[in-house]
Every structure is written in C-alpha cells, then in structure tokens.
Phi, psi and omega in degrees: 000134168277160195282155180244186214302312174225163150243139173231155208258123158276121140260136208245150189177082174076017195238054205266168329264038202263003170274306192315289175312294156354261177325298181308315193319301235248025140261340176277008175276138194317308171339304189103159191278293209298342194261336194277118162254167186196108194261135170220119168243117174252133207272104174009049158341162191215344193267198163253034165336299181292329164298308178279017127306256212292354136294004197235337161306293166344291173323263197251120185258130188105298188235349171244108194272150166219129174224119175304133145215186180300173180264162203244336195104332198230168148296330189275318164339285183279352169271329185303321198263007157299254186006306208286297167331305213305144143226049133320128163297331185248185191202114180260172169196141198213133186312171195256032173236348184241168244169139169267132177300163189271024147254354207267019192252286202297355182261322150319262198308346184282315210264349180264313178294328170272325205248004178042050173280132176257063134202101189243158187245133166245121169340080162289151191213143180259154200263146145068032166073030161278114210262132175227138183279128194259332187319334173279331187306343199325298181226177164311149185193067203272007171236074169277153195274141179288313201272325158301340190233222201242008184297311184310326163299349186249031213246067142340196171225004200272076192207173174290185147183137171280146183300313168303312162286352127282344148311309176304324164295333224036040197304132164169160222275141151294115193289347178240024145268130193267046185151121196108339204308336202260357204262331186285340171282228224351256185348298192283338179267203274295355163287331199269308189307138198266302161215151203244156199234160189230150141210139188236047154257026193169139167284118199262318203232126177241122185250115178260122201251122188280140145021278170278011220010059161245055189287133181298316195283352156284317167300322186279151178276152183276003152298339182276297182296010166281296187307358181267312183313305193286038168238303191280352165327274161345288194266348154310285239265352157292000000 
C-alpha cells in the first residue's frame, strides 16, 4: 500500500460534541480515504470524546487511527505523538472543535505538489465571534515571504507542512507549554521552509469559538501567556 498523501493530526481532549462536526469534515474530504490518514490522539478525555474516536476508527478503519493516553495538559504532547506515527507526505493539523471545508485537503496538498511547497496555508475564518486575522487572505500567493507580509499574524499551526522537512529539523511541540505551544514549530517550519504558499480562494479552515469558550486559548491565565510568549521570543531569535 502507498503511503498517503496526508495526515491530519488531532489532538483531542474534552471536546464533545464539537468532535462529531470535526471528524465528519476531514472522512467527507474531496482527497478520498485512500489518499487520507487521520492520526486522533485523545489526552485522556473525561467526556465522551474518546468513545466517539473509536467509533469513527470502527467506522473507517485504514484511515482513521486513535491512541489514548493519559492526559498531558496540552495540546503538544498528543500532537508529538500523532508525528511519531503520521505517514503522510504532508502532515495538517486541525483543533479538534474546528472543521474543514470538503475541498480543503486536495486542494492544499494539489498546490504543495505543484508549486513545491513545504508549507501551504488555507484561508481561515471564525465561527460562533471567533476573531481570525484576514489580512494574509487578500490573494492567492503561492511564493509568500515569512518577513514581508501578514504571516508572523498567522502563525497557527493549522497549515499544510511537508513531512519530510519536518523530520529533517526534527520539528515538534514544547511538551511543556500549555499554550502556544504550535507558535515555535509554525516559526521554525516557515524559517526552515523553501517556499511557503497562502490560498484565499476558498474557506478552508472553520475556526470555532465553543459555546462556553472554553477553548485553551481562552482559558490561560495571563502569567502562562507571558511565560509562553518570552519561549517563543527565545527561539525566534535562535
């Protein structure tokens, strides 16, 4: 069997029943099962999260993996240990409360194979007053500058990345920020990166603000986002 085109990395953690809408997005993707892997790692959930992972393993088996472990605190953790797994060429990563448009995976992974991007960004937009910065969206961009343009406003972690340049860096999350943790792997894989592509012709990525907001990045207190900010200070400038 060949490996396939993409993985995309869940980490899961309490986020029912905003996982359901999740989950459906990225096996209803245009790409097809055979092109998809879909790694959901749940950091020890307490809801019923982890039961609906392995109904959707059940479900589509071959592409969609789930591995349980205790919980971590983060986000970074259960995505390091999606990485260790993934054999995808490219490798996504999308919250486990937000959803993808049904196009956005083959048209991501269509635009890194022609234009030989290792880093492609698909237009986000927030859902339910959740604020996404529109300014990298203007146009289509398939050479964007990290230092010229609106990316440093962007840096999520909710992008394409070729697999291979994050192995070759050994690109992976700080297990010990509970927030932020996605900004110095984004930074360091676009600094690493030979070229990075924007496309803002289609809503790629629906960025969801819950109910309750209790979304981590709403939830730290603001001494954890300093001390994550003064980290990432740090390895930009290393």
């Amino acid at each position: 069997m060949t490996d396939p085109d993409v993985t995309v990395v869940v980490a899961v953690y309490n986020t029912m029943p905003y996982l359901t809408e999740c989950l459906n997005s990225l096996v209803g993707q245009s790409i097809g099962l055979d092109r998809l892997e879909v790694i959901a790692v749940d950091d020890g959930s307490t809801d019923a999260s982890g039961d609906e992972l392995d109904r959707f393993a059940q479900r589509y088996p071959g592409t969609v993996k789930v591995v349980h472990q205790r919980n971590s605190g983060g986000p970074a953790a259960p995505s390091n240990r999606a990485l260790d797994i993934a054999t995808g060429r490219y490798v996504y990563f999308i919250g486990s409360d937000d959803h993808l448009g049904a196009e956005a995976l083959e048209r991501m992974v269509t635009c890194a194979d022609e234009h030989g991007s290792d880093v492609v960004v698909g237009k986000m937009v927030g859902t339910n007053g959740r604020y996404v910065h529109q300014k990298l969206y203007a146009k289509n961009d398939p050479d964007i500058s990290l230092y010229g343009s609106a990316l440093p406003f962007t840096l999520a972690n909710t992008k394409l990345f070729r697999r291979e340049l994050v192995e070759k860096h050994k690109l992976r999350f700080p297990e010990d920020l509970p927030v932020g943790s996605d900004q110095p792997f984004t930074i360091e894989a676009c600094v690493r990166a030979r070229k990075i592509s924007v496309l803002a012709d289609y809503t790629y990525y629906y960025a969801v603000k819950r109910g309750d907001a209790s979304n981590i990045t709403y939830r730290a207190d603001h001494l954890a986002r300093l001390r994550c900010t003064a980290r990432i200070m740090e390895h930009a400038a290393g």
